[in-house]
TIRO-2110 file (N, C-alpha, C; in Angstrom, 1 decimal):
// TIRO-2110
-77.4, 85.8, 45.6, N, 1, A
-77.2, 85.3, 44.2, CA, 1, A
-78.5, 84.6, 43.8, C, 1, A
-79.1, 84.9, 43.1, N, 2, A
-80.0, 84.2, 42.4, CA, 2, A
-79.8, 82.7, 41.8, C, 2, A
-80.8, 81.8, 42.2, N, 3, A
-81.1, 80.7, 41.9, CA, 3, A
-81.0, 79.9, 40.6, C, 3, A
-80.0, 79.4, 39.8, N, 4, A
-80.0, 78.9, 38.6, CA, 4, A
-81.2, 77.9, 38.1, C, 4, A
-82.1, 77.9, 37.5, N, 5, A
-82.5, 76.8, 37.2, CA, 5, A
-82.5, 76.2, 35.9, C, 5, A
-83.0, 75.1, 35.4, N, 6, A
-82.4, 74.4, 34.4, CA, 6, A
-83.4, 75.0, 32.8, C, 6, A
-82.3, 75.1, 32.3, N, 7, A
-83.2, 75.8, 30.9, CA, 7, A
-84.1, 75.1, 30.2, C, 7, A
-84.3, 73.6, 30.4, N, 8, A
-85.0, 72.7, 30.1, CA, 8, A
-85.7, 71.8, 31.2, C, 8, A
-86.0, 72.6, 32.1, N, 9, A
-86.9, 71.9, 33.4, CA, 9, A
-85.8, 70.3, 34.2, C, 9, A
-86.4, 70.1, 34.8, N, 10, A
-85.5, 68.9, 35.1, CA, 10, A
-85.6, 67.5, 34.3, C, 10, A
-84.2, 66.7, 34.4, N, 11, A
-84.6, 65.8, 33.0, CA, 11, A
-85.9, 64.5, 33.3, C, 11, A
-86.4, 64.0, 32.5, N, 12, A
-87.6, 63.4, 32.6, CA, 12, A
-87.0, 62.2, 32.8, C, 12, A
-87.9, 61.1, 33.7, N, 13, A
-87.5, 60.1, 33.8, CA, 13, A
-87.2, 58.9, 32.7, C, 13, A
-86.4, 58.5, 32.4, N, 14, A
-86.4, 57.5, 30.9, CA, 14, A
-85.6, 56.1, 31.5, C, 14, A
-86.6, 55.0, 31.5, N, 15, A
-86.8, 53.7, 32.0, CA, 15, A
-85.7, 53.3, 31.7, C, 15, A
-85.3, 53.3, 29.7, N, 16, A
-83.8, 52.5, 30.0, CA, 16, A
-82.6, 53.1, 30.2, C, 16, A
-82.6, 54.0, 31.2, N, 17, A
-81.1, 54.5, 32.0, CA, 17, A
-81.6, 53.7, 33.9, C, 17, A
-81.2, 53.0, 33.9, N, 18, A
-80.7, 52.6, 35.4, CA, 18, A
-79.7, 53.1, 36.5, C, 18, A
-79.9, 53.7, 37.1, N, 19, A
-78.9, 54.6, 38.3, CA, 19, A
-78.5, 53.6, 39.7, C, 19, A
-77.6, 53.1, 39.8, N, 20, A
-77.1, 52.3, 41.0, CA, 20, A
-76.1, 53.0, 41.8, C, 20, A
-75.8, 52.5, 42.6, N, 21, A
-74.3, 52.8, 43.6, CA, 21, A
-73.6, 51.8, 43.0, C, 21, A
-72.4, 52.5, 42.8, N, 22, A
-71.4, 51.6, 41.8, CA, 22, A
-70.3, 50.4, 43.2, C, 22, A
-69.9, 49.9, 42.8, N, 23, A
-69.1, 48.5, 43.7, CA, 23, A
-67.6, 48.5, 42.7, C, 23, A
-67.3, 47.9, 44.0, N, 24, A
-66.0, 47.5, 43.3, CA, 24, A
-65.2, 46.8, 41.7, C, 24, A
-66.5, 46.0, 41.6, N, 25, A
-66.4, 45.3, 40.0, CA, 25, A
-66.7, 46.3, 39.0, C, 25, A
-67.1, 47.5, 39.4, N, 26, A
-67.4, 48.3, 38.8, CA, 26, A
-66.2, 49.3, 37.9, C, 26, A
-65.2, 49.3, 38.6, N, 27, A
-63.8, 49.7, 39.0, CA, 27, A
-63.5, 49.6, 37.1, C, 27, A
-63.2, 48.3, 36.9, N, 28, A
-62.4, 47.9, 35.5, CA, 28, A
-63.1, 48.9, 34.4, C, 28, A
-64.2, 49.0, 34.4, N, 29, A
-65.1, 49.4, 33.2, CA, 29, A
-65.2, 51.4, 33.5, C, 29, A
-65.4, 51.7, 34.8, N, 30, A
-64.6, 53.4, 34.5, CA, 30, A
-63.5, 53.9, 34.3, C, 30, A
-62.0, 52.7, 34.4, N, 31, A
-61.6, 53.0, 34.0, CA, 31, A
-60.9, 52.8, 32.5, C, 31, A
-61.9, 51.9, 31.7, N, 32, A
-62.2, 52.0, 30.5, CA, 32, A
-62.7, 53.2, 29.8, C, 32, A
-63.3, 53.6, 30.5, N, 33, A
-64.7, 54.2, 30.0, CA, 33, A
-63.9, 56.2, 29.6, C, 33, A
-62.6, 56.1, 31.4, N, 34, A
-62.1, 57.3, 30.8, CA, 34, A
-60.9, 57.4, 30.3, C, 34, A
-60.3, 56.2, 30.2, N, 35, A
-59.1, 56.2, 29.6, CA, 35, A
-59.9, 56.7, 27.7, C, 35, A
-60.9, 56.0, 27.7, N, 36, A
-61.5, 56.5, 26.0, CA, 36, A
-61.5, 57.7, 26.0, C, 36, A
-62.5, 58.0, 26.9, N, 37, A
-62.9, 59.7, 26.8, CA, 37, A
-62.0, 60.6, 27.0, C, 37, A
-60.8, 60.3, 27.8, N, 38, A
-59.6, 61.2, 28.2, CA, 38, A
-58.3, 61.2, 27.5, C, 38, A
-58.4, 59.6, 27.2, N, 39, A
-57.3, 59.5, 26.3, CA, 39, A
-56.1, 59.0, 27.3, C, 39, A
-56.4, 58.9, 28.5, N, 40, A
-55.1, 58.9, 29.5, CA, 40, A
-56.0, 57.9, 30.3, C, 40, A
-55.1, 56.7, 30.5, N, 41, A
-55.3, 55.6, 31.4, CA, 41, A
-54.7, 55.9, 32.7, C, 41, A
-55.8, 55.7, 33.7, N, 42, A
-55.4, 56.1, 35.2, CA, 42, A
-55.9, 54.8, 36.5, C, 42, A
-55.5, 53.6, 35.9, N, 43, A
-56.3, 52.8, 36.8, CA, 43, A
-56.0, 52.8, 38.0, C, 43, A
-54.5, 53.4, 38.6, N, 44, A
-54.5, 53.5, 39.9, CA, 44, A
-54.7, 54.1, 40.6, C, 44, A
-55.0, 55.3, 40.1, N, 45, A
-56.2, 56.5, 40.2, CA, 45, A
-57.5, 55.9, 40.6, C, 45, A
-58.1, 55.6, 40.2, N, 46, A
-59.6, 55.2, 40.2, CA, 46, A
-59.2, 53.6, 41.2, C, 46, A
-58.7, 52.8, 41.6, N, 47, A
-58.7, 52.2, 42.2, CA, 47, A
-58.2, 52.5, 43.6, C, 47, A
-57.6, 53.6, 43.4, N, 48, A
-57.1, 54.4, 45.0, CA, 48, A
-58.4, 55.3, 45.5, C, 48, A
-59.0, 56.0, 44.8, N, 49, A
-60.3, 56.3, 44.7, CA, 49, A
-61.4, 56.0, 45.3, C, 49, A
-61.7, 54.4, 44.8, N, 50, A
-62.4, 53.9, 45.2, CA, 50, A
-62.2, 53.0, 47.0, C, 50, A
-60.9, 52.4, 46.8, N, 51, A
-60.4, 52.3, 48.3, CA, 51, A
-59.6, 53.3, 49.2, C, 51, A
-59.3, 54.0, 49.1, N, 52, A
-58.5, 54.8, 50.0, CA, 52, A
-59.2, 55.6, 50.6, C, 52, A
-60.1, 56.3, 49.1, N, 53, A
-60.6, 57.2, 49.9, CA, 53, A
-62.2, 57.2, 50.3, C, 53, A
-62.4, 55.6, 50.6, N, 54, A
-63.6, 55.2, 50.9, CA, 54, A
-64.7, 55.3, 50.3, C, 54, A
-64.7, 55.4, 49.2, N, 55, A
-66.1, 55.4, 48.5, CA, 55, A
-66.9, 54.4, 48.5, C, 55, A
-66.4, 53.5, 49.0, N, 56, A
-67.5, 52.5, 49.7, CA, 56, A
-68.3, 52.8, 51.1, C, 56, A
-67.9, 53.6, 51.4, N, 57, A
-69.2, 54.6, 52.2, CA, 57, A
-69.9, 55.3, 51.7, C, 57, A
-70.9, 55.1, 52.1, N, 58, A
-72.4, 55.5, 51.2, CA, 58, A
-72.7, 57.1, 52.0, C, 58, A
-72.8, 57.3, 53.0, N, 59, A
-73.0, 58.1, 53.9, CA, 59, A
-72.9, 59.5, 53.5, C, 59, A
-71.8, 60.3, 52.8, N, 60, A
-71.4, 61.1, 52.0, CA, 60, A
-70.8, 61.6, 51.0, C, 60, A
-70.1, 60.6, 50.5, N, 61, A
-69.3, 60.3, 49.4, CA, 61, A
-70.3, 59.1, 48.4, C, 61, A
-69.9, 59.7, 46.8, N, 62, A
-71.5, 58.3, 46.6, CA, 62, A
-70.3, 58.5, 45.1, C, 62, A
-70.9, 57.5, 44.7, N, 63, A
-70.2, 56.6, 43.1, CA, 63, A
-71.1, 55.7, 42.9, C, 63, A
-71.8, 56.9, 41.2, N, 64, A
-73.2, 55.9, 41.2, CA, 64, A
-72.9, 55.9, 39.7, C, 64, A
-73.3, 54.7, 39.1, N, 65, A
-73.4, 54.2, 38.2, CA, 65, A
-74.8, 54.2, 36.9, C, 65, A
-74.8, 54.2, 35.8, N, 66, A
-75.8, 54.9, 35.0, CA, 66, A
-75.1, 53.2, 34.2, C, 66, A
-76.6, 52.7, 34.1, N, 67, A
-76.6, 51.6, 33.0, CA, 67, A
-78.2, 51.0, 32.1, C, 67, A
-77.8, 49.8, 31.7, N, 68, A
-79.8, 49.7, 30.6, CA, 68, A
-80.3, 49.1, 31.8, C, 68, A
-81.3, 48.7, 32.1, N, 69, A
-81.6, 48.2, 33.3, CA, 69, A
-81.2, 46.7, 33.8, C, 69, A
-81.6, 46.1, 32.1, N, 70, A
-80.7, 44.8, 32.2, CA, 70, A
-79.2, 44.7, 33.0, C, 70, A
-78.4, 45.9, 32.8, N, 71, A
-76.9, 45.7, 33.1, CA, 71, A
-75.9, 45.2, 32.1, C, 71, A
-74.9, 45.3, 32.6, N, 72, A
-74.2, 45.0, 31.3, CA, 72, A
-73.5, 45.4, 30.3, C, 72, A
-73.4, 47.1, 30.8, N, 73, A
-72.5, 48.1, 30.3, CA, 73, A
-73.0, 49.5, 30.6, C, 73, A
-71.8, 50.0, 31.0, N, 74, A
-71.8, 51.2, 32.0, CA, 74, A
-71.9, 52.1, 30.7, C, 74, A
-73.3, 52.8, 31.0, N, 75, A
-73.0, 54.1, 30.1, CA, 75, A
-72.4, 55.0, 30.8, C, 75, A
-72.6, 55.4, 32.0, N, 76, A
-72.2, 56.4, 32.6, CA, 76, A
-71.4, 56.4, 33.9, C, 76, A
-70.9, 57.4, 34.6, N, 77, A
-70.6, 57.2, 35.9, CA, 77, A
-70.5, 58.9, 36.5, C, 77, A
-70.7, 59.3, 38.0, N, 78, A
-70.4, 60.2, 38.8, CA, 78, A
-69.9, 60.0, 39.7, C, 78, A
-69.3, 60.9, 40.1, N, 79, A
-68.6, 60.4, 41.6, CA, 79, A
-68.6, 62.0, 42.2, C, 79, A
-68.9, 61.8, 43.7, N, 80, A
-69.2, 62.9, 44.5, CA, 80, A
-68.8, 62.8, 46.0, C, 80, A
-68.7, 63.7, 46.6, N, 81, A
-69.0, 64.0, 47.8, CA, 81, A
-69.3, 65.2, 48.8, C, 81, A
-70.0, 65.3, 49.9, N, 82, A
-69.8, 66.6, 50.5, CA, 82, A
-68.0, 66.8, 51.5, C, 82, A
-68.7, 68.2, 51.4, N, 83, A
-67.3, 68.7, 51.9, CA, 83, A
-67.1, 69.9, 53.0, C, 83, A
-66.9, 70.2, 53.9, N, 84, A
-67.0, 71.0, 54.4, CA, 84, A
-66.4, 72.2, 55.5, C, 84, A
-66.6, 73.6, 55.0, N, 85, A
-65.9, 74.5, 55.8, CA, 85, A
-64.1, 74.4, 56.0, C, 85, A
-64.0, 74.3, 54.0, N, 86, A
-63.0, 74.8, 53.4, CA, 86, A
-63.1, 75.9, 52.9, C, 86, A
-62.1, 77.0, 53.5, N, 87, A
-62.2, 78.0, 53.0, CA, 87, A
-63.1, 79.0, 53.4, C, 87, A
-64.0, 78.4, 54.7, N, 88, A
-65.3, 79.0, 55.5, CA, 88, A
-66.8, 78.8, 54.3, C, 88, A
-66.6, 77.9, 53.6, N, 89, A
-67.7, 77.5, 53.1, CA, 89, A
-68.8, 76.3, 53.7, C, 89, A
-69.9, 76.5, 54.1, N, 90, A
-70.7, 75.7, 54.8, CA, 90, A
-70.9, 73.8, 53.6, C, 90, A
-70.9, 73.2, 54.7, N, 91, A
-71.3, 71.8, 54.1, CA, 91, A
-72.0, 72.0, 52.1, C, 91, A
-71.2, 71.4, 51.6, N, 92, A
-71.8, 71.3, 50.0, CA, 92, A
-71.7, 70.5, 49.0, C, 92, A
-72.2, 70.1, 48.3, N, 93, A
-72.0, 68.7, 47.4, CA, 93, A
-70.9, 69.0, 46.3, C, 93, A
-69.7, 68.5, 46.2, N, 94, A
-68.6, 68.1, 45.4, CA, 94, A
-69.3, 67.6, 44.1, C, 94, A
-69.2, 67.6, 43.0, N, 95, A
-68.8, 66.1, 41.8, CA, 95, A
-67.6, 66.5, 41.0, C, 95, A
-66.7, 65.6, 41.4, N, 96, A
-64.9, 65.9, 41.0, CA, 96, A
-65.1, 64.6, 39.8, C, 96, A
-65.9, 64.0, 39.6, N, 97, A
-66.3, 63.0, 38.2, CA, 97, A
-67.7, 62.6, 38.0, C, 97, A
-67.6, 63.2, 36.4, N, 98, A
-68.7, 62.5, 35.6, CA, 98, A
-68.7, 62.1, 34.2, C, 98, A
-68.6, 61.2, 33.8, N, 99, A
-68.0, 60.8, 32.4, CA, 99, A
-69.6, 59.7, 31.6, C, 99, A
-69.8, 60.4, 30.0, N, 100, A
-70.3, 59.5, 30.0, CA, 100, A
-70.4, 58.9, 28.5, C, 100, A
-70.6, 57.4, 28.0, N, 101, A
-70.2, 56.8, 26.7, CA, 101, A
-70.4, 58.1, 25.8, C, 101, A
-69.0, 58.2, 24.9, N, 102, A
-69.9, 58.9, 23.7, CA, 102, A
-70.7, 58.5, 23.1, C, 102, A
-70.7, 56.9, 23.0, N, 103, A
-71.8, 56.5, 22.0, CA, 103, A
-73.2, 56.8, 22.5, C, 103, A
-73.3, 57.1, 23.8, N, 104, A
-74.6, 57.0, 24.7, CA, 104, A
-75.1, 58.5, 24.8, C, 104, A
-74.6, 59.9, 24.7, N, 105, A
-74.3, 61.0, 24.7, CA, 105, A
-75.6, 61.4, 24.0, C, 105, A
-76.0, 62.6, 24.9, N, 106, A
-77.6, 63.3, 24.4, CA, 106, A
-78.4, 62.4, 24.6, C, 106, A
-78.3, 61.3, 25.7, N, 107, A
-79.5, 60.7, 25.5, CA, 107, A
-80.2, 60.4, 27.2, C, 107, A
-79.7, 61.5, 27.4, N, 108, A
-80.1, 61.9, 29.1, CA, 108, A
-79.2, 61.6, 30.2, C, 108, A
-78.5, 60.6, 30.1, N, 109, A
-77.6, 60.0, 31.0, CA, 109, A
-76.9, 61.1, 32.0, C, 109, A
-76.4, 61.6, 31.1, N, 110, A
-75.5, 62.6, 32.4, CA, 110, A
-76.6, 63.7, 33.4, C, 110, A
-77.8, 64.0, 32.8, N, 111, A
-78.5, 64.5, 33.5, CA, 111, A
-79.2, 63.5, 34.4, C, 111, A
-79.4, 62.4, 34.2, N, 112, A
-80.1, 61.2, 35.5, CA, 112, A
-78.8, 61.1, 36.2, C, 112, A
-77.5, 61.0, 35.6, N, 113, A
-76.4, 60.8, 36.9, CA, 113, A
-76.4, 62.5, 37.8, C, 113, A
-76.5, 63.4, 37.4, N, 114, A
-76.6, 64.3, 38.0, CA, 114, A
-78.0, 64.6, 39.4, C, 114, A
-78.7, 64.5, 38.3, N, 115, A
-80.1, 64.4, 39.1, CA, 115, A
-79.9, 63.5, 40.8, C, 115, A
-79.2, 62.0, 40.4, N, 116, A
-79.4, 61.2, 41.7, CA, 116, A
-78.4, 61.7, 42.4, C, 116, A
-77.2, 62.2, 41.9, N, 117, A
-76.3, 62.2, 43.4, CA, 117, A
-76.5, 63.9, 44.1, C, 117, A
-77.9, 64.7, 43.2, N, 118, A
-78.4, 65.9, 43.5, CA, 118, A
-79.2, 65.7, 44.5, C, 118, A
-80.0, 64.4, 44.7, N, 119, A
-81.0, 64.1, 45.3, CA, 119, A
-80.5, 63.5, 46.5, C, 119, A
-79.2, 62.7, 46.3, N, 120, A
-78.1, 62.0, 47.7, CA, 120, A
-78.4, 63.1, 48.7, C, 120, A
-77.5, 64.2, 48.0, N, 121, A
-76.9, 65.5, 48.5, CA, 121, A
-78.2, 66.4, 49.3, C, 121, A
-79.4, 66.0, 48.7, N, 122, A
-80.5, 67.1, 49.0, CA, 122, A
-80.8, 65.9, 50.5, C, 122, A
-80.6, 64.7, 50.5, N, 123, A
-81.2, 63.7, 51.4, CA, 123, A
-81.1, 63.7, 52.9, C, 123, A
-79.4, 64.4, 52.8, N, 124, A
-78.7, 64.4, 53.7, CA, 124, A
-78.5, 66.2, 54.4, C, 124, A
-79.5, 67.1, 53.6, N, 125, A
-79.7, 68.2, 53.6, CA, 125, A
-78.2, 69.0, 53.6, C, 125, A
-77.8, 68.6, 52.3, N, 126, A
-76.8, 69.6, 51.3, CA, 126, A
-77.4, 70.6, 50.7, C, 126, A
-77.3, 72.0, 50.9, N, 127, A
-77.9, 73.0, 50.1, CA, 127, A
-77.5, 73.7, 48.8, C, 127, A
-76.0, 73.0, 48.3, N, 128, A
-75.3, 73.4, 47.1, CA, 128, A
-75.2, 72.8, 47.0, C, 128, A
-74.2, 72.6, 45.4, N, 129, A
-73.7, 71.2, 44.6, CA, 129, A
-72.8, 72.4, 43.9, C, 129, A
-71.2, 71.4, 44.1, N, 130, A
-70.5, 72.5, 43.4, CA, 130, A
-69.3, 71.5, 42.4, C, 130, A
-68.7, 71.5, 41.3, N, 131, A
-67.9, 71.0, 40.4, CA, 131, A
-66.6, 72.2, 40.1, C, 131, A
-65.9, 72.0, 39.8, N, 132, A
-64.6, 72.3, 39.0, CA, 132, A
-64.4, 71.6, 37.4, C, 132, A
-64.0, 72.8, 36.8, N, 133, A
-63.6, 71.8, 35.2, CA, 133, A
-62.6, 73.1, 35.2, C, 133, A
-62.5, 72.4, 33.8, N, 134, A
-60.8, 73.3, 32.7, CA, 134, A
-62.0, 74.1, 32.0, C, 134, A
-61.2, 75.7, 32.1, N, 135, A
-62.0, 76.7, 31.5, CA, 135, A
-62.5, 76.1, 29.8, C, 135, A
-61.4, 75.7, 29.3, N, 136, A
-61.4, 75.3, 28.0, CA, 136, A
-62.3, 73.6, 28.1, C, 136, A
-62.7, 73.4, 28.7, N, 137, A
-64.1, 72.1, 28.6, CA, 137, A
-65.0, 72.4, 27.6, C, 137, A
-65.4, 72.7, 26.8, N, 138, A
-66.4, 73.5, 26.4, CA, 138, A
-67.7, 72.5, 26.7, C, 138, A
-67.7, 71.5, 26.4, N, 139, A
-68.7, 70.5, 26.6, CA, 139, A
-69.0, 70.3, 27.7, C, 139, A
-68.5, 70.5, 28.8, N, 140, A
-68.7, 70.1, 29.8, CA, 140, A
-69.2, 70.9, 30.6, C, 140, A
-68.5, 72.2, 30.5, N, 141, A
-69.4, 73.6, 30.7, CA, 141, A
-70.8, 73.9, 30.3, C, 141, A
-70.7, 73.3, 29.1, N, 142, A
-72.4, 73.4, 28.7, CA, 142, A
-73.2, 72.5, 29.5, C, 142, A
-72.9, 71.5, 29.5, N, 143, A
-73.7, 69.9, 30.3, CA, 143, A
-74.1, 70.9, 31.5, C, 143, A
-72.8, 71.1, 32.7, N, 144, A
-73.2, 71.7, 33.7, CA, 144, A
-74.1, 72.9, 33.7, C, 144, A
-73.9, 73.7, 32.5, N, 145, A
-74.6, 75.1, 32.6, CA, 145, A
-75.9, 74.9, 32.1, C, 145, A
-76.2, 73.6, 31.8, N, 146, A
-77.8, 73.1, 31.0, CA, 146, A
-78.6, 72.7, 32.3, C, 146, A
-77.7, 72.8, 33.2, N, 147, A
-78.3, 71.5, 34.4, CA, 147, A
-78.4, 72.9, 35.4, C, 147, A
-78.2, 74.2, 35.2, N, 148, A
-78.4, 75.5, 36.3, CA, 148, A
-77.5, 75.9, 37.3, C, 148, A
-76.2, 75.0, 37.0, N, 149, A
-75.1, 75.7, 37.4, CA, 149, A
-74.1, 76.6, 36.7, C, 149, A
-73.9, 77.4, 37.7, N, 150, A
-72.9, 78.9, 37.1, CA, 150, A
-72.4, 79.0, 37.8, C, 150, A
-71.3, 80.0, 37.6, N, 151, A
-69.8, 80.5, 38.8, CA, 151, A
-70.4, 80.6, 39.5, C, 151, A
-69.7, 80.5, 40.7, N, 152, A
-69.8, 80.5, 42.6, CA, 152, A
-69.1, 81.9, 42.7, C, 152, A
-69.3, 82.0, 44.0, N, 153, A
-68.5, 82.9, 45.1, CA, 153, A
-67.0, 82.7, 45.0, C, 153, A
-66.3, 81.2, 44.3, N, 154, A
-65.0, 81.0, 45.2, CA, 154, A
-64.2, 81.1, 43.8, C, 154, A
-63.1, 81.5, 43.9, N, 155, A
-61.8, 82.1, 42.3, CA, 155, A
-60.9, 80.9, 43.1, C, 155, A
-60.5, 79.8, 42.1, N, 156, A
-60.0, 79.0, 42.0, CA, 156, A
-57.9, 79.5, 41.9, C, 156, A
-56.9, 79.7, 42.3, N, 157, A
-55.8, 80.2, 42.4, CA, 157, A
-55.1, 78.7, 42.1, C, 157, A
-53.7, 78.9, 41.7, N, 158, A
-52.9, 77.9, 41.3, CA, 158, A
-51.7, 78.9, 41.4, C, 158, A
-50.7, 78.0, 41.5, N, 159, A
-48.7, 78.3, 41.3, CA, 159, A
-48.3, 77.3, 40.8, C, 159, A
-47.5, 77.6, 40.0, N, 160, A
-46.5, 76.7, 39.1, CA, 160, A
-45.4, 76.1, 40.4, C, 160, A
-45.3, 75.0, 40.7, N, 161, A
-44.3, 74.5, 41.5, CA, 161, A
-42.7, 74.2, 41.0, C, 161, A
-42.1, 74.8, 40.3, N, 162, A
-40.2, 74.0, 40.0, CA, 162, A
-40.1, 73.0, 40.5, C, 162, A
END
C-alpha cells in the first residue's frame, strides 16, 4: 500500500500552540471541552479513562494537551495509545480522541496535537498510526485525510445486540 502523505507538507511549528502531557487537573476542562463539541456530557467516561485505564503512564498510552504557552485554556486535546496483535496486526498507534475548541479551529492545533503523539509513537518505534470515526464525520475525515491518512487493511463489523 502506498504511503499517504500530507497534502500540505507537515504542519509548521507555531509558537503560540504549546503541546504538554495532560494530568489529572486537566480532566474538568476535556470534559468541558466535549461535552460542547459533542453535545453529550461524559465525565465518568473521561475520568475512568484517565484512571483506570492508566493514562497516567506515559510509556504507551499518552494524553497530550494543546494550550497558549502561558496556559490557561485547553484549546485542544488527543488521546492515544499503541496496541498490539489484535486481529494479527503488528504493534500500532491508536488515537480513539482528538477534540479541538471551535473557537480555536483552522489554526493548526489539531495538526500539532497530531504531529506530537505521531512522534511519541515513532519514539518508541511504532510504524503506523491508526483512528476510527463515524462514516458520517465529515470534518473529521477531512482533518484526518489532510494529515495522510486513508483506509487500512482492517473492515470495521458491528451486530445489533437485543
Amino acid at each position: 500500500m502506498a504511503k499517504a502523505k500530507r497534502r500540505n507538507g507537515p504542519a509548521t511549528r507555531d509558537d503560540r500552540i504549546h503541546v504538554r502531557n495532560g494530568t489529572a487537573s486537566d480532566i474538568p476542562a476535556v470534559i468541558a471541552l466535549d461535552a460542547q463539541v459533542t453535545g453529550l456530557a461524559k465525565p465518568e467516561f473521561w475520568q475512568s479513562l484517565f484512571d483506570e485505564r492508566g493514562m497516567r503512564r506515559s510509556d504507551q498510552r499518552y494524553f497530550l494537551i494543546a494550550e497558549p504557552p502561558e496556559g490557561g485554556r485547553l484549546l485542544g486535546f488527543i488521546i492515544g495509545e499503541v496496541r498490539a496483535w489484535e486481529f494479527g496486526s503488528p504493534p500500532c498507534g491508536w488515537v480513539f480522541a482528538l477534540s479541538v475548541d471551535p473557537r480555536s479551529r483552522l489554526g493548526g492545533i489539531g495538526s500539532r496535537l497530531l504531529d506530537a503523539i505521531e512522534a511519541r509513537f515513532r519514539q518508541i518505534g511504532v510504524q503506523r498510526m491508526r483512528t476510527m470515526l463515524a462514516r458520517d464525520n465529515h470534518l473529521i475525515m477531512s482533518f484526518f485525510r489532510s494529515q495522510g491518512m486513508m483506509a487500512g487493511p482492517y473492515i470495521q463489523l458491528e451486530k445489533e445486540l437485543d
